[in-house]
N, C-alpha and C positions, 0 to 999 in steps of 0.2 A: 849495143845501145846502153847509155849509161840507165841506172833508177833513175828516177826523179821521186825524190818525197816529200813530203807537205812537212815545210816548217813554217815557223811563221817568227818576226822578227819583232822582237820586244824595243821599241825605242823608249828614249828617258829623257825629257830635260827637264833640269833644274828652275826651280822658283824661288826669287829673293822675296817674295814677298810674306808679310808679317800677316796675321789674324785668319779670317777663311781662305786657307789655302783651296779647299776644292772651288772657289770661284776664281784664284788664280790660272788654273790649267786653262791651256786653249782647248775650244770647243771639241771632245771627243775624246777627249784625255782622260784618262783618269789618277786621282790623286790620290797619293803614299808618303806618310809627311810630307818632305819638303819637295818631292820631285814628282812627276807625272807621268807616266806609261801610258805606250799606244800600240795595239795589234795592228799589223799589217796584213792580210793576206796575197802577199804575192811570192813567188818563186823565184829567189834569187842565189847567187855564191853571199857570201860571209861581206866580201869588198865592196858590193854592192849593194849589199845589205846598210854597210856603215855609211855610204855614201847617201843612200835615201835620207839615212835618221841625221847625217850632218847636214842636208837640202834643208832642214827640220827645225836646224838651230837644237838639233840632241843626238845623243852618241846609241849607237845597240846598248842595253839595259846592263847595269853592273847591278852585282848583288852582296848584299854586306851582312844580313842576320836571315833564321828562319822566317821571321815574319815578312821579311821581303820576298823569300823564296816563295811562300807559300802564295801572297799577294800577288807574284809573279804567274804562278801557276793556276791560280784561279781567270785570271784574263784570257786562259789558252780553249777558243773553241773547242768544244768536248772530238769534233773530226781533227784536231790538231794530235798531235805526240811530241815535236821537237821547234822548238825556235833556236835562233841563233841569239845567243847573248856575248855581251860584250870581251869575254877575256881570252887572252892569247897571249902565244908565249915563242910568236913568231920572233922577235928580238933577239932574243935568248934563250934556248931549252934549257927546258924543267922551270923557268922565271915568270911565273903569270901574273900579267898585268889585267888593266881596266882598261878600254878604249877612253874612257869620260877623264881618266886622271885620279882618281879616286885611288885609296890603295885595296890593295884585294887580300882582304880580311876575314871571308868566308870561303868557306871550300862544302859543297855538298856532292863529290864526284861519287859515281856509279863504282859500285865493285869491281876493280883491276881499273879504272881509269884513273890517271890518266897515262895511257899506254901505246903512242904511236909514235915514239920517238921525234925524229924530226921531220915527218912528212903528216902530221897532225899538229895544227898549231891554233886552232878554232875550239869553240866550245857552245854547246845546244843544249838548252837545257829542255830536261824530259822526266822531270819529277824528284831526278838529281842528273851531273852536268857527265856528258859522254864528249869527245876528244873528236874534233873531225878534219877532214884536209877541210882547206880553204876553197878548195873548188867544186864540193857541193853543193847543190841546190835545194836550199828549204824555201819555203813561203816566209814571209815577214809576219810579224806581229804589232 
């Protein structure tokens, strides 16, 4: 019997709008400059994961400085440990991309990660980012 562990999925969409952006998020959002996060708690793989947050009109959460990372980590129920965030490198090994498009300009991986060759191509992050198959089940955020 496989674990099952509690992740939870960080979704993000983007806001064009100008002045109080915290009144631009949709209700339950919460806002980080220009873009907006939302916990999920449900228990999904990683493709399921992305498929919720694009139902959403947004992608699993990309991360680009510490203050994101940290912004990121504070929305994580203190019963949480891991969500799935947006980057992989299913394309191409060792190539990590963004799901959202964005380039991926920050890196804060765990010691030895990222280290699963080609049968790890997800990423969770957990205070810093750990390498997972895609067919794990975390909870969303």
């Amino acid at each position: 019997m496989a674990i099952l562990r509690t992740l939870l999925l960080l979704c993000i969409v983007f806001s064009n709008a100008e002045g109080n952006l915290v009144e631009k998020c949709p209700y339950g959002w919460k806002n980080f400059g220009v873009r907006c996060f939302k916990f999920f708690p449900q228990t999904v793989n990683v493709i399921t994961a992305e498929r919720n947050c694009q139902s959403l009109d947004s992608n699993l959460a990309s991360v680009h400085n510490k203050m994101e990372n940290d912004f990121l980590m504070s929305l994580l129920p203190p019963s949480s440990t891991h969500s799935w965030i947006g980057a992989h490198d299913a394309i191409q090994e060792g190539q990590w991309v963004w799901t959202d498009g964005t380039p991926y300009d920050y890196t804060n991986w765990c010691s030895g990660e990222p280290n699963g060759g080609g049968s790890e191509n997800c990423v969770v992050i957990n205070y810093s980012y750990i390498e997972r198959h895609s067919s794990q089940l975390y909870s969303l955020a």
